[in-house]
C-alpha positions as CSV (number, residue, x, y, z in Angstrom):
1,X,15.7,6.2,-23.0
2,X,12.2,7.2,-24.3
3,X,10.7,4.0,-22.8
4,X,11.8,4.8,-19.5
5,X,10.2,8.3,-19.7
6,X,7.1,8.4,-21.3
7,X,5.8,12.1,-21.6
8,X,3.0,11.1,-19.1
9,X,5.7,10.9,-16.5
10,X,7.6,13.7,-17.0
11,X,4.9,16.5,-17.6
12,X,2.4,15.3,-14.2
13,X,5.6,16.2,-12.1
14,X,6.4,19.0,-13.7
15,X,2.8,20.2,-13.3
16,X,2.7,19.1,-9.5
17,X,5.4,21.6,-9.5
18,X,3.8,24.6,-11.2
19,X,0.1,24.2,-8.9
20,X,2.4,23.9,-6.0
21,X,4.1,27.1,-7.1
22,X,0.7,28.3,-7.6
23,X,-0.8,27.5,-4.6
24,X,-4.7,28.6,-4.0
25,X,-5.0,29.9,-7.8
26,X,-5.9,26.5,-9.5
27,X,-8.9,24.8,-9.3
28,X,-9.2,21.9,-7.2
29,X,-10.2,19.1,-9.7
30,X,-7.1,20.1,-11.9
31,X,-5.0,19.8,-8.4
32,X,-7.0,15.9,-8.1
33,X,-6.1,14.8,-12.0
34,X,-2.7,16.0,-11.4
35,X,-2.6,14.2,-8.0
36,X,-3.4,11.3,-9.8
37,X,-1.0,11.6,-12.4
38,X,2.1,12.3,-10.4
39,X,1.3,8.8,-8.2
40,X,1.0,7.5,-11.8
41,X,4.6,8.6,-12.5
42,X,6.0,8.3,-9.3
43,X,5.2,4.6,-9.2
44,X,6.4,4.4,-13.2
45,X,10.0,5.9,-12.0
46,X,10.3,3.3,-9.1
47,X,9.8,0.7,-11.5
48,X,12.4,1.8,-13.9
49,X,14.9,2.1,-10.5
50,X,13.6,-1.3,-9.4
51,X,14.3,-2.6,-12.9
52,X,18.1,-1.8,-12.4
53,X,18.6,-2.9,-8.2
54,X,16.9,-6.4,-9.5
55,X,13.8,-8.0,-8.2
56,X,14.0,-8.2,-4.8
57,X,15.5,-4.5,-4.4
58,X,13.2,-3.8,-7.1
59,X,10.1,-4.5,-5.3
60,X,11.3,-2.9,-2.0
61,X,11.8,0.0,-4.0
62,X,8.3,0.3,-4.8
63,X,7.1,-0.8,-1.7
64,X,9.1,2.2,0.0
65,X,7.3,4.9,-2.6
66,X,3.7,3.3,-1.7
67,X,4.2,3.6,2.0
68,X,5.9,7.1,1.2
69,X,3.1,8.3,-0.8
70,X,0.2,7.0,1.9
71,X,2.1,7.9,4.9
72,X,2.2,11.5,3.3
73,X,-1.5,11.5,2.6
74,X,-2.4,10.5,5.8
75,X,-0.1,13.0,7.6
76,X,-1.2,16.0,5.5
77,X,-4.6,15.3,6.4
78,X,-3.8,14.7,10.1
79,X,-2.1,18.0,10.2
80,X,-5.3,19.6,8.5
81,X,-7.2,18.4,11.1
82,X,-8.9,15.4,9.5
83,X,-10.6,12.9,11.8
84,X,-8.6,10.7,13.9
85,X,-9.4,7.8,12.3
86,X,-8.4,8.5,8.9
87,X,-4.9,6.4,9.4
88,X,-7.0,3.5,10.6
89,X,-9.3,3.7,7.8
90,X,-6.9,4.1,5.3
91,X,-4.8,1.4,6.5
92,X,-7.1,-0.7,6.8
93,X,-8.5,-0.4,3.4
94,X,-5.1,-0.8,2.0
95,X,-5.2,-4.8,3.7
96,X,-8.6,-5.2,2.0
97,X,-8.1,-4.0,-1.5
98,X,-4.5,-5.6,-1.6
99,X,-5.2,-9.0,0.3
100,X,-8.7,-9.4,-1.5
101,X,-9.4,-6.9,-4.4
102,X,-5.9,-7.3,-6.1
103,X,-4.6,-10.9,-4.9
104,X,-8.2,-12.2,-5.7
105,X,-7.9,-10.7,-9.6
106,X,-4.2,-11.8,-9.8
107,X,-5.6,-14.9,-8.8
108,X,-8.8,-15.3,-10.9
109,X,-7.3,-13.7,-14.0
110,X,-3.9,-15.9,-13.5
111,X,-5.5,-18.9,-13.2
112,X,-8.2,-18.3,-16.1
113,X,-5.1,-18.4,-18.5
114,X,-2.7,-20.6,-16.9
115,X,-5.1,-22.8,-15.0
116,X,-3.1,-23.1,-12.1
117,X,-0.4,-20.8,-11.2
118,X,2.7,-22.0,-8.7
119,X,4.4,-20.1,-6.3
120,X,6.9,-20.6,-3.0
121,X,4.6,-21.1,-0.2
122,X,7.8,-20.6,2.5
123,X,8.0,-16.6,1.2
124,X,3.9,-16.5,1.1
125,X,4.2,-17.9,4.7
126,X,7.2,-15.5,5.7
127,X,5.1,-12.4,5.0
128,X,2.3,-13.8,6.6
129,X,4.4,-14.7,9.7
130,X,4.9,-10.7,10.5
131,X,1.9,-9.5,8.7
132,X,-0.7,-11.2,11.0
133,X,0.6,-10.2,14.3
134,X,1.3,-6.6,12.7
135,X,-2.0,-6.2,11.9
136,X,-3.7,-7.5,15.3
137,X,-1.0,-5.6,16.9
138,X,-2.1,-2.1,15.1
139,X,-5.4,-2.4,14.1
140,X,-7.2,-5.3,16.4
141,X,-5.7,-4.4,20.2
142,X,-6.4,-0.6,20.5
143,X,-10.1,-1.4,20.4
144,X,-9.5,-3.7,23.8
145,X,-6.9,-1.8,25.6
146,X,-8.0,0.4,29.1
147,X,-5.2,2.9,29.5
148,X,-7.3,5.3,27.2
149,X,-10.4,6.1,26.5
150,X,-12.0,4.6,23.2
151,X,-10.0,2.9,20.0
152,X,-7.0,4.4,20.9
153,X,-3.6,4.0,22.5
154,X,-2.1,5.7,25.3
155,X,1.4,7.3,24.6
156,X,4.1,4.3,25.3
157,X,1.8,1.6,23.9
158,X,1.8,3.4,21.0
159,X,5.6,4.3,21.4
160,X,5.9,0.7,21.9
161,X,3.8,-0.8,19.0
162,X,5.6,1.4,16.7
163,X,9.0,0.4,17.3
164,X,8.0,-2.9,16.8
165,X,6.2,-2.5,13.7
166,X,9.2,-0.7,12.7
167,X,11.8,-3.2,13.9
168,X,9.3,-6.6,13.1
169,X,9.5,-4.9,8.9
170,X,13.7,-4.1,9.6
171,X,13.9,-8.4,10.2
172,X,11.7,-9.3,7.5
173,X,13.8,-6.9,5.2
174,X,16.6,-8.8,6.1
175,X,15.5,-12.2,5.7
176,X,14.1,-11.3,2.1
177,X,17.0,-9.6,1.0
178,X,19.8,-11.4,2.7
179,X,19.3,-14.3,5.0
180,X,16.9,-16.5,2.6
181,X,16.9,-14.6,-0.7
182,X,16.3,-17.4,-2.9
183,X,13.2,-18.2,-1.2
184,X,11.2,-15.0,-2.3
185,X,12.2,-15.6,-6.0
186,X,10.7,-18.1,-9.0
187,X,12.4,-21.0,-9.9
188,X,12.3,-19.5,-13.7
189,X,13.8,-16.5,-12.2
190,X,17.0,-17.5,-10.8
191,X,20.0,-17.1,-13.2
192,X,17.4,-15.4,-15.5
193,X,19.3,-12.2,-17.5
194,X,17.0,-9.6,-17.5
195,X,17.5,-5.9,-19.7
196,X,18.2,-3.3,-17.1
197,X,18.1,0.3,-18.0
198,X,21.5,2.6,-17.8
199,X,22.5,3.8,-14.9
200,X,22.0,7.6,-16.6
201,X,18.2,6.3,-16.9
202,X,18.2,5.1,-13.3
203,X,19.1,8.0,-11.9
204,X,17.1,10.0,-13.6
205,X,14.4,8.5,-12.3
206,X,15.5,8.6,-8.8
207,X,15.4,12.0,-8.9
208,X,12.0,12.4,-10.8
209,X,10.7,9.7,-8.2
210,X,12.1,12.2,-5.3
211,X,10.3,15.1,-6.7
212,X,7.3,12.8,-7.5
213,X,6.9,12.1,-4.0
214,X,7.6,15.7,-2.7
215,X,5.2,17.0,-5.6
216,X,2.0,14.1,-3.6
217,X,2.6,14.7,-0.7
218,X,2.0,18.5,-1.0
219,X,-1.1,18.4,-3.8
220,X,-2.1,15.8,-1.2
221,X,-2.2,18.9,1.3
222,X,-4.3,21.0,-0.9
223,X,-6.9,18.5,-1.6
224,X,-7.5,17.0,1.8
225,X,-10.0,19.2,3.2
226,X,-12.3,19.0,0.0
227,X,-12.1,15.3,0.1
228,X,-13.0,15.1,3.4
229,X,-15.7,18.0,2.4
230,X,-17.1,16.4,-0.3
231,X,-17.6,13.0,2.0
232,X,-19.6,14.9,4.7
233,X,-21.7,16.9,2.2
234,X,-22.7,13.2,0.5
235,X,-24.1,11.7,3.7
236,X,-21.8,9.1,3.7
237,X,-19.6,7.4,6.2
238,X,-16.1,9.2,6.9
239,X,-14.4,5.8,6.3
240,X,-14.2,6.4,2.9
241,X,-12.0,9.1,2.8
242,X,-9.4,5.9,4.0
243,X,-11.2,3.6,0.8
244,X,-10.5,6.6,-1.7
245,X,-6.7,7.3,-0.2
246,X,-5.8,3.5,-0.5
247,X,-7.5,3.1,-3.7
248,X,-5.9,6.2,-4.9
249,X,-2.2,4.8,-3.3
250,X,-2.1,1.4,-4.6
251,X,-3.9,1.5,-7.8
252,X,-0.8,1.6,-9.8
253,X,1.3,-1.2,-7.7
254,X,-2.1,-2.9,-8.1
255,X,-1.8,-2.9,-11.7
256,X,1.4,-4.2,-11.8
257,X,0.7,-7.2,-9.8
258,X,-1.9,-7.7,-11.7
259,X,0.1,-7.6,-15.0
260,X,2.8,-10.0,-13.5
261,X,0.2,-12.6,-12.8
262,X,-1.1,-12.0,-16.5
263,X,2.3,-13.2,-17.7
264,X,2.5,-16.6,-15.1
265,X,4.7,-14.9,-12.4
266,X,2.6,-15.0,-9.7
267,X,5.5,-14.9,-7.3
268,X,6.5,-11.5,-8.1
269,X,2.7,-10.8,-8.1
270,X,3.0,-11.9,-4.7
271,X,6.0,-10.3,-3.4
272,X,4.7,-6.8,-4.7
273,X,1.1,-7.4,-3.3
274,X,2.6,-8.4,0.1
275,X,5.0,-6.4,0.2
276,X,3.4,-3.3,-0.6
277,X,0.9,-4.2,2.1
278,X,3.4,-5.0,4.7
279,X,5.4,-1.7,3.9
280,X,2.4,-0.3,4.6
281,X,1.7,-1.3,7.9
282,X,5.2,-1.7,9.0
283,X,6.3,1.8,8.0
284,X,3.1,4.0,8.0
285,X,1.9,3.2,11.2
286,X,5.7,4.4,13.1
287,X,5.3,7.2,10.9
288,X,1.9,8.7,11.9
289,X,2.7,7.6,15.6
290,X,5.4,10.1,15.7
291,X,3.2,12.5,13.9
292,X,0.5,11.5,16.6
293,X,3.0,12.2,19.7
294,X,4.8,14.9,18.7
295,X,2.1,17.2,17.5
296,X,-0.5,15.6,20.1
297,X,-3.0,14.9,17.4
298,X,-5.4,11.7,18.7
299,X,-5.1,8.7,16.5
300,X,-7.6,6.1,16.8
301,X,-6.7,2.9,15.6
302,X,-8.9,0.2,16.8
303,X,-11.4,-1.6,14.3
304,X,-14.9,-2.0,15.3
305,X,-16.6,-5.6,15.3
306,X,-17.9,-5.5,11.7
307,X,-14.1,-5.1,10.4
308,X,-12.3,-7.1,12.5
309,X,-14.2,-9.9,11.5
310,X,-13.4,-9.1,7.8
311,X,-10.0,-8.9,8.9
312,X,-10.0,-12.0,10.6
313,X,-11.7,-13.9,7.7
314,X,-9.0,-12.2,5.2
315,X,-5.9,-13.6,6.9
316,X,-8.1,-17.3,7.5
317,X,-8.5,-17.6,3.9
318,X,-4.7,-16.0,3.1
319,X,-3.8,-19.2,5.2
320,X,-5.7,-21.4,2.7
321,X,-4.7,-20.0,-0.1
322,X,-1.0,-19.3,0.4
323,X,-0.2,-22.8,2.2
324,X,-0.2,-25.3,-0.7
325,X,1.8,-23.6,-3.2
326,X,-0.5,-23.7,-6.2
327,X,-3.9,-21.4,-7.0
328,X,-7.0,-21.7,-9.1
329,X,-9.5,-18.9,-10.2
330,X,-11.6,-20.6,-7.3
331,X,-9.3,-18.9,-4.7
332,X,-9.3,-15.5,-6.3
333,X,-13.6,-15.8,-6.7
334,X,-13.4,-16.4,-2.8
335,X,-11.1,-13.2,-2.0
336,X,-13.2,-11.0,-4.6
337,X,-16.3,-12.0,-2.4
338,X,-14.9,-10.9,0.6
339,X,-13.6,-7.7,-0.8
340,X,-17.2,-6.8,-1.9
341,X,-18.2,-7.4,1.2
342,X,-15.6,-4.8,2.7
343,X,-16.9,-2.2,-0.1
344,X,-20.7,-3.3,0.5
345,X,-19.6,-3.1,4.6
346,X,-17.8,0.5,3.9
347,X,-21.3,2.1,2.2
348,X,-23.8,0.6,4.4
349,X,-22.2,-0.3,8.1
């Protein structure tokens, strides 16, 4: 049982509880390392549930608790009157430190030890396939559209884009888990027995997950105007608020890829990377469009020139890379390039 709760993740909820509690009487760096600890454990309970559902439930498991955890950042500094572009940003970072920062070191570390790591192009392809037009859909077409003034959407496009991001992620969930289920799985994998933890563990950590989330999303509340504080009073560009929430979300389900490519199972390295990334934009974006139309709140969403071309350079090399089946560390050099060039792009635009 002990390994399934290390003290780590028991006491940062705990504590998320007690400054929640406490509200407006504990100093905001305590709030941040606490913030950063409960995302820590929340991620570490979805594991331990994904360990007992199996890979594939597994990995939507923690997809679900990224997307929760971002679309509750995102929100809590929408409703604290962040800039309307903070979901964009954020989003948008999310793509470029999953598709670049953390593919290209599964990729580079991977193949250092392995030399060449396999994988199933046809699952690669099948989150590409609803990835792509997701993103152009989202992040690409509000910058071109007339209906409203600037980046933005007027009500029904966004309406509509949302129930299709929404319903574009429900099909892909049931190809992956249904329809073609062997696909997104490693040959070494299937028939493989693998320890599962009790189902006394499990839901354990369903419920500590459940309060993990609930304990983010309000520290997340708290801290939002300092972050956004601390930005303005350094001079530097707003978009890094986004950089710092999706570097903050995925830095745990980053590791974890990471660690799965370490041990030659670059498929599951895959599926979490992907995944994660297509949760995000799948379920985050319907999520702040409600927020958006309900509470009237603007939302821009439209990239300027700078990072759609990044954009459009990520998913032209995610083509390359993810279309013969095999990867070198000459594929995850050429994604870590164009991630320092997003970073490099965020400081100086």
């Amino acid at each position: 049982m002990a390994k399934h709760f290390p003290w780590w993740a028991v006491l940062f909820p705990a504590l998320g509880v007690v400054e929640i509690a406490a509200r407006g009487t504990v100093p905001l760096a305590v709030v941040a390392v606490t913030l950063v600890g409960v995302i820590f454990a929340a991620v570490r309970h979805a594991e331990t549930v994904a360990q007992r559902l199996g890979d594939l439930l597994g990995a939507l498991v923690l997809a679900l608790s990224i997307t929760v955890i971002e679309a509750g950042l995102i929100v809590s500094m929408m409703l604290g009157g962040a800039e309307p572009t903070v979901a964009r940003d954020s989003i948008f970072s999310a793509l470029m430190i999953a598709l670049n920062g953390v593919l290209g070191l599964c990729l580079l570390l991977g193949g250092r030890r392995w030399f060449e790591q396999n994988f199933r192009p046809s699952a690669s392809n099948a989150f590409l396939a609803v990835l792509i037009p997701l993103a152009v859909l989202t992040l690409v077409l509000p910058t071109h559209t007339v209906s409203a003034d600037g980046p933005v959407y007027s009500a029904p496009q966004l309406l509509f884009v949302a129930i299709i991001a929404f319903g574009l992620y429900v099909a892909f969930l049931y190809v992956q888990l249904v329809r073609h289920r062997r696909e997104f799985i490693a040959d070494h994998e299937i028939g493989a027995a693998h320890a599962r933890p009790h189902t006394l563990a499990a839901a354990l950590a369903g419920v500590l997950l459940v309060l993990s989330l609930v304990c983010v999303v309000m520290l997340a509340e708290a801290l939002a105007p300092a972050l956004e504080g601390a930005v303005r009073g350094a001079g530097l560009p707003l978009s890094l608020v986004g950089v710092a929430i999706a570097t903050l979300v995925l830095m745990p389900e980053g590791l974890t890829a990471i660690r799965a490519a370490a041990r030659n199972n670059l498929q599951a390295a895959l599926n979490l990377t992907l995944g994660s990334v297509l949760a995000c934009v799948g379920l985050t974006i319907p999520a702040v469009a409600v927020v958006a139309l309900v509470t009237g709140q603007p939302l821009h969403l439209g990239l300027d020139a700078v990072m759609t071309v990044l954009l459009a350079t990520t998913f032209l090399m995610l083509a390359v890379t993810l279309n013969t089946g095999r990867t070198t560390v000459l594929e995850g050099m050429v994604h870590l390039a164009v991630f320092a060039a997003f970073v490099l792009f965020s400081f100086l635009p």
